[in-house]
C-alpha positions in Angstrom: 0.0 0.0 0.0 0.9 3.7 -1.0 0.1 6.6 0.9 0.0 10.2 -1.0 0.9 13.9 1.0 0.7 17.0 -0.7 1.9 19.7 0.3 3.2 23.4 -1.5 0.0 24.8 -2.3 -1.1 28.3 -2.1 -1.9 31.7 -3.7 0.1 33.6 -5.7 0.0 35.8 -8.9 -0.1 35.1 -12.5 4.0 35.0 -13.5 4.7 33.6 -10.1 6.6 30.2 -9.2 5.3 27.7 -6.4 6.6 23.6 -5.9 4.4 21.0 -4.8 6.0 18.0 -2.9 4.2 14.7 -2.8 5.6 12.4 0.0 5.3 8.6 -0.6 4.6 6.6 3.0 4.7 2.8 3.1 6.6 3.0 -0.5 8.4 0.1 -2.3 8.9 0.4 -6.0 8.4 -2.4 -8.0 10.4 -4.5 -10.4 9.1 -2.5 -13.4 9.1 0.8 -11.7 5.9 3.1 -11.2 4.3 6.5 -12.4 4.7 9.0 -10.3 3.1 11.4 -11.8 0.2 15.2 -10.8 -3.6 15.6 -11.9 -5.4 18.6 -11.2 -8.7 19.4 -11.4 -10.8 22.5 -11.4 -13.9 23.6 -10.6 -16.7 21.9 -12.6 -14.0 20.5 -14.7 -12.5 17.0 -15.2 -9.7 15.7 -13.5 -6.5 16.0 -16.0 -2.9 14.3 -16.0 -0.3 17.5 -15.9 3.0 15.6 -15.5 4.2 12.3 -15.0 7.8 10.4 -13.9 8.9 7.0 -15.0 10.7 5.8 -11.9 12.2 3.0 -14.1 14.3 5.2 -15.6 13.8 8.7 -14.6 11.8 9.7 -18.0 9.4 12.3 -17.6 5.9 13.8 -19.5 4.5 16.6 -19.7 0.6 17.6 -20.7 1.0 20.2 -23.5 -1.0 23.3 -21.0 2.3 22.9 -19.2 5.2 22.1 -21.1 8.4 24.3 -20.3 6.7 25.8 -17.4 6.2 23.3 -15.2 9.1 20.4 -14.3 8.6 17.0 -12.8 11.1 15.3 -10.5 12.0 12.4 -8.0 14.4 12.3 -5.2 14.4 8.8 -4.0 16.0 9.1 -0.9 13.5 11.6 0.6 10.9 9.4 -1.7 9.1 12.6 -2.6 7.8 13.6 -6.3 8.2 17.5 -6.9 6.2 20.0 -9.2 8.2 22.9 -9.9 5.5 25.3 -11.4 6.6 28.4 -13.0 5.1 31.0 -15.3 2.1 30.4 -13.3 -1.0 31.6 -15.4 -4.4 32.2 -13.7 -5.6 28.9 -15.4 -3.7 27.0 -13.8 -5.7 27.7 -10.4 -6.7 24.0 -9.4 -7.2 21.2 -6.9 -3.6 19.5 -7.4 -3.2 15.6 -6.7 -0.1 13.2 -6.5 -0.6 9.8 -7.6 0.8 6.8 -8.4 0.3 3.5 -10.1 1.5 0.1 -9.6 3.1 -0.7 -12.7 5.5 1.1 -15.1 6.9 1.4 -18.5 8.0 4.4 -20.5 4.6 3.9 -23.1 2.3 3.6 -19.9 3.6 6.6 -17.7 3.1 8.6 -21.3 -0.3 8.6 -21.3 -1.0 10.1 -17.5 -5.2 9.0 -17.6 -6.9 8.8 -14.2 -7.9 4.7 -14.6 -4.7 3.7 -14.6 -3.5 5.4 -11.1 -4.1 3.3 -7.8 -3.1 5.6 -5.0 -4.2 9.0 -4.7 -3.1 12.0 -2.6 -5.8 14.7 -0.9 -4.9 17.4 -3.0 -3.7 20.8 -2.5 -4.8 24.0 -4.0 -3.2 26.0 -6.3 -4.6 29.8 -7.0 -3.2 32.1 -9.6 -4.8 35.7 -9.8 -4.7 37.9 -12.9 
């Protein structure tokens, strides 16, 4: 069993920077490797994959709202999953969720789709003002 903690969110203004850290309890990474990757979702809106790490071999994916402002990494030791997100625009403002999946491969941590993540985080909000 995984267990998910956010933590990193808050307000700040459109241009800012903030980082999210997800800390992974209970955590043992399997033969294949996992996705460790962040959703968000926002109001009235569907949950979405924003960035995703291969723990296999460190490869990382990025939805295309986010590409080159937001960066995805691991530090194994600490077994936390950061979100460095910069250029922050006010769409952007979400619920933002670390998760994780039992499996791994390079083709399935591509993809980032809700169904295939087992663990799930409690969120923290993110708010960008214009």
């Amino acid at each position: 069993q995984v267990q998910l903690v956010e933590s990193g969110g808050g307000s700040v203004q459109a241009g800012g920077s903030l980082r999210l850290s997800c800390t992974a309890s209970e955590y043992t990474d399997s033969d294949s490797g996992r996705c460790m990757s962040w959703f968000r979702q926002a109001p009235g809106k569907e949950r979405e994959g924003v960035a995703a790490f291969y723990t296999g071999d460190g490869s990382t994916f990025y939805a295309s709202s986010v590409k080159g402002r937001f960066t995805i990494s691991l530090d194994n030791a600490k077994r936390t999953v950061y979100l460095q997100m910069d250029s922050l625009k006010p769409e952007d403002t979400a619920m933002y969720y670390c998760a994780a999946t039992g499996y791994g491969s390079v083709s399935y941590c591509r993809l980032i789709e809700v169904y295939q993540y087992n663990y799930w985080g409690q969120g923290t909000q993110v708010t960008v003002s214009s």
